[in-house]
SESE-827180 format. One line per field, with one value per residue (C-alpha): x, y, z; residue number from 0; residue in three letters. Coordinates in Angstrom, 2 decimals, always signed. Layout:
REM SESE-827180
u <- (X	...) $
v <- (Y	...) $
w <- (Z	...) $
resi <- (NUM	...) $
resn <- (ALA	...) $
***
This chain:
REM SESE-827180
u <- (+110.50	+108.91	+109.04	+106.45	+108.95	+109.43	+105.98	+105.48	+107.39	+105.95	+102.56	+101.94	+99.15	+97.39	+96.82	+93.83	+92.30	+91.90	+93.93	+97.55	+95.85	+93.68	+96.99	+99.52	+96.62	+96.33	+100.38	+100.97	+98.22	+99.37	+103.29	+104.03	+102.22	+102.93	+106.15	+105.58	+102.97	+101.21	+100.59	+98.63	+97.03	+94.19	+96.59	+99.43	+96.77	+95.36	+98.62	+101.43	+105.21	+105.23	+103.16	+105.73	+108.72	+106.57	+106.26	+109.97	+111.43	+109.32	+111.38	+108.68	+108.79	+106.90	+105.43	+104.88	+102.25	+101.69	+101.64	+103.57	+102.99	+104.56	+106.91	+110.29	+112.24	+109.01	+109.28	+112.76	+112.90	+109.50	+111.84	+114.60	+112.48	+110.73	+114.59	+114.99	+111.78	+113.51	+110.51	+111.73	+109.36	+107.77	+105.96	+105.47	+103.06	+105.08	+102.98	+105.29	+107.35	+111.09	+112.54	+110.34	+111.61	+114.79	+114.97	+113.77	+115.75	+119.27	+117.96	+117.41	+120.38	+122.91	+120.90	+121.27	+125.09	+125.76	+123.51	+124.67	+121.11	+119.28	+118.44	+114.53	+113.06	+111.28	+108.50	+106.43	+102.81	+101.48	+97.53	+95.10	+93.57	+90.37	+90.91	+89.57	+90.42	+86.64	+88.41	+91.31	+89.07	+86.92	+90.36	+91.40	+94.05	+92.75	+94.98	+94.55	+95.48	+98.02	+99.55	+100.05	+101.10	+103.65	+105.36	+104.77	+106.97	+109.83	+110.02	+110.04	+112.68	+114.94	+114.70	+117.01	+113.28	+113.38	+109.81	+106.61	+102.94	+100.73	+97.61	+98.93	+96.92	+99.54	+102.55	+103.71	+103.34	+105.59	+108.27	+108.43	+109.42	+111.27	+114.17	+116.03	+115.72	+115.59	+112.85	+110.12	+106.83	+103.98	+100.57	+97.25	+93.85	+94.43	+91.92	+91.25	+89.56	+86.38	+86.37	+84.74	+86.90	+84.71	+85.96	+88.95	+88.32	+91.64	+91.81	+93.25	+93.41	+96.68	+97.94	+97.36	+99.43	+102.37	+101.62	+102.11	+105.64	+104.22	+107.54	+104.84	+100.98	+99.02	+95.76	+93.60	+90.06	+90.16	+92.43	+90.90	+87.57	+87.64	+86.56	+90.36	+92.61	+95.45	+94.19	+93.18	+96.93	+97.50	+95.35	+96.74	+100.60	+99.58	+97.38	+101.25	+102.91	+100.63	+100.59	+104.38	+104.29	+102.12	+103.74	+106.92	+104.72	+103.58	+107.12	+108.09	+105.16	+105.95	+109.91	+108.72	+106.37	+109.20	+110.35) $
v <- (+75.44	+78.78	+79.24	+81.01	+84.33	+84.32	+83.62	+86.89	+89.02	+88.46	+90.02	+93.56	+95.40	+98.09	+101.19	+102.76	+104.65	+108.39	+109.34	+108.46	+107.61	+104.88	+103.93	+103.23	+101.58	+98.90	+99.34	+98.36	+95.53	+93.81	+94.63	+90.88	+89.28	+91.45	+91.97	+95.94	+98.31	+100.21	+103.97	+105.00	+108.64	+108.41	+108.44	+110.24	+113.01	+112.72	+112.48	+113.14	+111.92	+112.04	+108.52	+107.17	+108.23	+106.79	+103.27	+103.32	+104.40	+101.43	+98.95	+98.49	+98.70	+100.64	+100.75	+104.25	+104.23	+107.42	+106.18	+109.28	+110.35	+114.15	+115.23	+113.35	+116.17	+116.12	+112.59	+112.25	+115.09	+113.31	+109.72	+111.14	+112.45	+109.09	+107.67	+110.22	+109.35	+105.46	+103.71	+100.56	+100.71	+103.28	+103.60	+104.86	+104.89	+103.33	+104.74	+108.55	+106.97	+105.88	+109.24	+109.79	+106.01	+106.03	+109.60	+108.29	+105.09	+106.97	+110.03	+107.71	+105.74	+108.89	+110.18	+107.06	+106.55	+110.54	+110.42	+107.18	+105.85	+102.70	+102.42	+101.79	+99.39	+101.55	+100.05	+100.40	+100.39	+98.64	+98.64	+98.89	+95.61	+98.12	+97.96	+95.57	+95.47	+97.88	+100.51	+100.55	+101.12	+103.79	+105.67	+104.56	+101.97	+98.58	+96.36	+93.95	+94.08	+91.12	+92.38	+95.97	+94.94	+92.75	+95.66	+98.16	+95.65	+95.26	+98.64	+98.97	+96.87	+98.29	+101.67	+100.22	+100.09	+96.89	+95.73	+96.14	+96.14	+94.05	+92.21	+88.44	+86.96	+88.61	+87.32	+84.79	+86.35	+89.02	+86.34	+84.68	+88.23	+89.54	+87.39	+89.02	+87.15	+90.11	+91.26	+92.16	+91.51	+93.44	+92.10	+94.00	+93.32	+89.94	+88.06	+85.10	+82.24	+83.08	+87.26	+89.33	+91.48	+94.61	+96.85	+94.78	+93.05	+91.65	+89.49	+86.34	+84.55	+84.64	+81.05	+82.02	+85.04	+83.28	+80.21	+82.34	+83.85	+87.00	+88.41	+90.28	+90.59	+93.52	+93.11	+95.48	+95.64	+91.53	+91.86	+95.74	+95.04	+91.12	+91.56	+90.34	+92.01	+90.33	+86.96	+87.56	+88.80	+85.33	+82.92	+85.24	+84.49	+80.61	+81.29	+82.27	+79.24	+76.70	+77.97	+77.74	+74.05	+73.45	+74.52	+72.63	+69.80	+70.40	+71.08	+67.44	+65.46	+67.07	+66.29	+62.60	+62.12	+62.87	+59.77) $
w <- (+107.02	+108.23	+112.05	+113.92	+114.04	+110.51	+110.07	+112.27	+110.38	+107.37	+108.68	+108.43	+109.79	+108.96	+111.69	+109.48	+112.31	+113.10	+116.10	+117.37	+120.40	+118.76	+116.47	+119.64	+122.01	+118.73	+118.46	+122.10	+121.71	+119.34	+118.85	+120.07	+117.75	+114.71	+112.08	+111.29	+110.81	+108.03	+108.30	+105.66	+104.34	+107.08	+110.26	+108.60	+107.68	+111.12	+113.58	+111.09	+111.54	+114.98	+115.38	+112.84	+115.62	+118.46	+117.22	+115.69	+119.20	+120.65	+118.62	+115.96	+111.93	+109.73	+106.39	+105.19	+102.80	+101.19	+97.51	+96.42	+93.00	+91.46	+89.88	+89.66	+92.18	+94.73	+95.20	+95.20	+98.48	+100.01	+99.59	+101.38	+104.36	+104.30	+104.95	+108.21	+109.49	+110.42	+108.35	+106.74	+103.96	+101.85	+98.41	+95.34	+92.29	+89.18	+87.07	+87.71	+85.25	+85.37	+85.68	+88.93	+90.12	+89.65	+90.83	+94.53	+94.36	+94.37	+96.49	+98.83	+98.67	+98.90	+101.41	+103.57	+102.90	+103.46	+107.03	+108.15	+108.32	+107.67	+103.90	+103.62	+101.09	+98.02	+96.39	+93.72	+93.71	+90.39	+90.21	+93.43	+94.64	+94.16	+90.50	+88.27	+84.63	+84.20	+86.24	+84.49	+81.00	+82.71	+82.70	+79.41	+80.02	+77.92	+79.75	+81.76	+85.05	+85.58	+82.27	+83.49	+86.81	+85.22	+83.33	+86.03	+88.36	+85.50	+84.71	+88.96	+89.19	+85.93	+88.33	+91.06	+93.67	+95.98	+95.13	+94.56	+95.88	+94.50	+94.52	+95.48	+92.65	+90.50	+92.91	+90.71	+87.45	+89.02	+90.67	+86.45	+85.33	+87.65	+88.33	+90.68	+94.19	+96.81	+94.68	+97.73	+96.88	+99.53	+99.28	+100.48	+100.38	+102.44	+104.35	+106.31	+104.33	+106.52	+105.88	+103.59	+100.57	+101.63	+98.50	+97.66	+94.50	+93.60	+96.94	+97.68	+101.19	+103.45	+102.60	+98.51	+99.00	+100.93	+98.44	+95.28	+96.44	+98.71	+100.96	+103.42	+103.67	+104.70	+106.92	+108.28	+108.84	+109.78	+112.69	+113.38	+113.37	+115.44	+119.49	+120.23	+117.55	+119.22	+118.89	+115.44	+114.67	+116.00	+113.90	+110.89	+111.86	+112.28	+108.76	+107.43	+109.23	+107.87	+104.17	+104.07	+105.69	+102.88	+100.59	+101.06	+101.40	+97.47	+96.35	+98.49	+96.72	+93.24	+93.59	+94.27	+91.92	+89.03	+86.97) $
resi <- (0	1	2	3	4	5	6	7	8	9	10	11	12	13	14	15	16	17	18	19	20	21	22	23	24	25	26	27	28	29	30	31	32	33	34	35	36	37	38	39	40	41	42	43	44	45	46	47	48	49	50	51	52	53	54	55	56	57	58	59	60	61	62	63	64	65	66	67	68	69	70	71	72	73	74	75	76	77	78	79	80	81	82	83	84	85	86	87	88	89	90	91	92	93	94	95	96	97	98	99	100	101	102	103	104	105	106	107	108	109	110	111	112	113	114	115	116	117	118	119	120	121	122	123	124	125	126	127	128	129	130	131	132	133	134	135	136	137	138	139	140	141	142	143	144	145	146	147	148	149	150	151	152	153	154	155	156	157	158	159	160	161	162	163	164	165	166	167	168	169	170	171	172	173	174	175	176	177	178	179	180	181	182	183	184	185	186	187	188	189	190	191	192	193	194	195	196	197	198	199	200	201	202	203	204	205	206	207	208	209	210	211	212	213	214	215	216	217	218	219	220	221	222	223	224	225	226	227	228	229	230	231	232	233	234	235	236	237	238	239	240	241	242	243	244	245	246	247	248	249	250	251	252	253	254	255	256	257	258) $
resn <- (UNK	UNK	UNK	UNK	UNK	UNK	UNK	UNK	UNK	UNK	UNK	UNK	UNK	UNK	UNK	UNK	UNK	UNK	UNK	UNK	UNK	UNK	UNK	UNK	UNK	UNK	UNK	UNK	UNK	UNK	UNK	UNK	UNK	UNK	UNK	UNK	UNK	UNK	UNK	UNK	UNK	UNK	UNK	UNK	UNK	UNK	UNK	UNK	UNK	UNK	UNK	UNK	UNK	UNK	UNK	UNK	UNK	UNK	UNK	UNK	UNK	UNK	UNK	UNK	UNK	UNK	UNK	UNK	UNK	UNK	UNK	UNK	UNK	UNK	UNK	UNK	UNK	UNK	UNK	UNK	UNK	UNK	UNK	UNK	UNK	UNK	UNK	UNK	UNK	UNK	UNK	UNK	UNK	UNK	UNK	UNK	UNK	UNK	UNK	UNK	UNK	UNK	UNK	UNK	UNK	UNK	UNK	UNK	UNK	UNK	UNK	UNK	UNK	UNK	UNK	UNK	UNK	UNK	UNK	UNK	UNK	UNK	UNK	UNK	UNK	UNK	UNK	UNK	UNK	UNK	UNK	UNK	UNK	UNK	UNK	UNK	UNK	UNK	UNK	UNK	UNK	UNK	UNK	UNK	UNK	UNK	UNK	UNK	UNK	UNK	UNK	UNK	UNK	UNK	UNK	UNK	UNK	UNK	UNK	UNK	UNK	UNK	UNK	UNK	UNK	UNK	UNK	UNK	UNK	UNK	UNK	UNK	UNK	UNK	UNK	UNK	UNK	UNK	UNK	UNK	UNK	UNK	UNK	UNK	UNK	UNK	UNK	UNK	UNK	UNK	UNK	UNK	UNK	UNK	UNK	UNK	UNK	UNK	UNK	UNK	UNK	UNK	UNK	UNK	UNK	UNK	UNK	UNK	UNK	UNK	UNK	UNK	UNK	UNK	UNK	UNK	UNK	UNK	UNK	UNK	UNK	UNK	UNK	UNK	UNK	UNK	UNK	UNK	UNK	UNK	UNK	UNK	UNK	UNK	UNK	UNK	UNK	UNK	UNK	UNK	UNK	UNK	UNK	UNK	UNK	UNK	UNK	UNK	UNK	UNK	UNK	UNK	UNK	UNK	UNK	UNK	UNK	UNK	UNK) $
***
């Protein structure tokens, strides 16, 4: 059973503000209550590395997500200055292919063994909890999206990467085809049970996501936006702690119930 620490860590949240001023008076607020942080494009555009270092040499974990998507060589070097940076997670799109994956997955790895450094977790990002299965025809992909987030993840994990993001309603279609149990699954576009999706529309509540086999959960503009982020952070952590108590209680009822 999930204690409240564990519960903790599996929440991630999401610094999408404009200034490393804003970023680190959140940071500070809420670093008790929280597992690691998200820096996105919109802060990494706006304060660059230097808010990554801040909040690592406070004893804090971040998620670097940049999405990066080039050539197999660009990614590769951008990977191994994610690794000196000290974040413990950073992404890329899996649809650059497997040469561009697999590229970044050893980069990464030599350049952690050869530096002496912590190894981050790479992941792949499948399809955007923005996109619906209209997007993805608007583009020219007729697939659905479960079924191309499915092979995105398999390919993903094929390419040596240590997960994936992913819309949670996907989270057990990706745990039945990937079988490999360190297999990290990162879920955005999570809200309470009582907030709106805004422009998510591949959403799922907190206690879904840890339900369907979700390792962390990203939130932002819930815990952001409330009048007490830090209590909000709370009631999200005891969201997490409540789903996994349930949980077990499901797996308890369904081992009795067999003849």
């Amino acid at each position: 059973m999930m204690n409240m620490k564990e519960a903790k860590n599996k929440l991630i949240v999401a610094l999408d503000v404009d200034s490393a001023g804003q970023a680190l008076e959140l940071f500070e607020l809420l670093r008790d209550d929280v597992g690691m942080f998200k820096i996105g494009m919109q802060l990494f555009t706006a304060a660059g590395p230097d808010v990554v270092r801040k909040i690592i040499a406070r004893g804090s974990r971040v998620f670097l997500d940049l999405k990066y998507h080039d050539i197999p060589n660009t990614v590769a070097k951008a990977g191994v200055e994610a690794t000196r940076l000290g974040v413990s997670l950073f992404n890329i799109h899996a649809s650059g292919g497997r040469d561009m994956m697999k590229k970044t997955a050893d980069a990464v790895s030599e350049v952690a063994q050869r530096e002496n450094l912590a190894r981050p977790k790479v992941l792949a990002v499948t399809v955007l909890t923005s996109v619906d299965a209209n997007t993805l025809k608007e583009i020219g992909i007729d697939e659905e999206p479960r079924s191309m987030v499915t092979r995105l993840a398999s390919i993903a994990a094929e390419c040596g990467l240590d997960g994936v993001v992913a819309s949670a309603q996907e989270a057990k279609a990706i745990r039945e085809k990937v079988s490999r149990p360190d297999f990290v699954i990162v879920t955005p576009g999570i809200r309470s049970a009582t907030s709106p999706s805004d422009d998510q529309r591949r959403t799922m509540t907190i206690a879904d996501a840890v339900a369907a086999g979700a390792d962390y959960v990203v939130v932002g503009r819930p815990i952001l936006s409330a009048s007490d982020p830090a209590a909000a952070a709370q009631r999200f952590v005891q969201e997490i702690e409540n789903a996994d108590l349930d949980t077990q209680l499901q797996h308890h009822v369904a081992y009795n119930s067999i003849d």
